[in-house]
C-alpha positions, 0 to 999 in steps of 0.5 A: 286150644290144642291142635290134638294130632288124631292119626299119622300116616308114613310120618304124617300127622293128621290133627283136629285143625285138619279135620275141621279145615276140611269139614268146613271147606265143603261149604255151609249146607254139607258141613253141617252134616258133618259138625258131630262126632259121627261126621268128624269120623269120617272125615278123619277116615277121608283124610287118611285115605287121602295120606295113604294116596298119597304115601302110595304115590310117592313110593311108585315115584308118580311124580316122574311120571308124564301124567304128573309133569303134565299136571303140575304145569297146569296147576302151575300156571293157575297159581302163578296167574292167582299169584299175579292178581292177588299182587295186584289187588293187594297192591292197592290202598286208601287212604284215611283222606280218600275214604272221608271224601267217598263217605261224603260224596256216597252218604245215601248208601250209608244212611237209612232212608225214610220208611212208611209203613202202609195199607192200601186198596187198589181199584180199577176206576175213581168212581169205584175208589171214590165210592169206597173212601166215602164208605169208609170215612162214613164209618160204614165199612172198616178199611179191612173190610173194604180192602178184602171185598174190593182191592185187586191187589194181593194184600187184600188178603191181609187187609191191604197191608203192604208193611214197611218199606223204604222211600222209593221202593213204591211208585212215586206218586204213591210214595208222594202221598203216603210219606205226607200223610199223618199216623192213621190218616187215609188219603183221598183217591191217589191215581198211579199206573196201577189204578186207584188207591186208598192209602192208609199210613200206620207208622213213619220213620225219618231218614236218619244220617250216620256219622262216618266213624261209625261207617269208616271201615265200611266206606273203607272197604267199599272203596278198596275194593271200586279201586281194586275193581278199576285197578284190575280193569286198567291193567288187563286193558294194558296188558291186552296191548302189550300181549297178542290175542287172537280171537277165533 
């Protein structure tokens, strides 16, 4: 697409890739109030502006003034510590080798973990729990039914229907039952920390393994950036010995 130049000011062009720079340098949320032709006027009005600043300035030779000369270090010495760093970190880089080894010794972040997704009831006493389970497998009362009159917890609302979550998300002895139960099955009174629960199983999924082509540029990354991360540690752990620092 053509770069159209839209304004140009004391021999400046101001185009559509400027206009857009801009808008979309504000960030997601304010960008969006900007993103029509409306929006896209008055940024091209800010950047003229922002030209006609800087015109001025140069024609009253700020740049020789104290104010100036005082800023431009500061600015300097921040783009010179960006540089240093940014020399360090893109100094690093991995190797194909590397990046299987961390995929094997890391699978678990690449994988998808087992899944159930549950009901529950949750009472305060087993006498109570029991009571209910017994209710329940004797048709008298449904599971829902049950869950809205008796469960403290909030998902009696809902019928005590917790939805799908991955493996050890819930407490383990809640985890040890319902990832053992069939489809549709309720399970006998189960005790946790919270109480007494009634768990109904509605569906379960198996952890599934991905292959490492599949996640090579993400295991990639990953262990670029841990290196990066150590490599910046170690070298400010250096330099910290060989500059002086002095707390106040």
């Amino acid at each position: 697409m053509e770069n159209k130049i839209l304004a140009t000011v004391e021999g400046i062009e101001i185009t559509q890739a400027n206009v857009d720079s801009f808008i979309q340098g504000l960030g997601p949320q304010q960008a969006a109030q900007f993103q029509n032709e409306e929006g896209k006027k008055h940024i091209l009005q800010e950047l003229i502006n922002q030209n006609l600043f800087l015109a001025d300035a140069k024609a009253n030779k700020v740049n020789e003034t104290n104010e100036f000369k005082v800023e431009l270090a500061k600015m300097t010495e921040v783009i010179l510590t960006q540089v240093n760093i940014n020399n360090l970190v893109n100094s690093i880089e991995v190797e194909d080798k590397e990046v299987k080894e961390y995929f094997e010794s890391n699978k678990a972040k690449f994988s998808s973990p087992a899944k159930a997704d549950t009901s529950h009831i949750l009472v305060e006493t087993e006498e109570e729990c029991q009571e209910i389970h017994a209710k329940i497998s004797n048709n008298e009362i449904s599971f829902e039914e049950a869950a809205q009159a008796h469960s403290k917890c909030p998902s009696k609302d809902n019928g005590g229907k917790l939805g799908s979550y991955p493996k050890g998300q819930m407490v383990p002895e809640y985890d040890a039952v319902a990832f053992n139960l069939k489809k549709e099955e309720i399970s006998n009174p189960v005790k946790t920390q919270f109480g007494y629960h009634i768990i109904r199983l509605k569906e379960k999924q198996d952890a599934t393994e991905v292959k490492f082509e599949d996640v090579k540029q993400q295991a990639k990354n990953q262990l670029l950036s841990t290196k990066q991360r150590e490599t910046y540690t170690n070298k400010v752990n250096e330099m910290r010995e060989t500059y002086n620092v002095e707390m106040a």
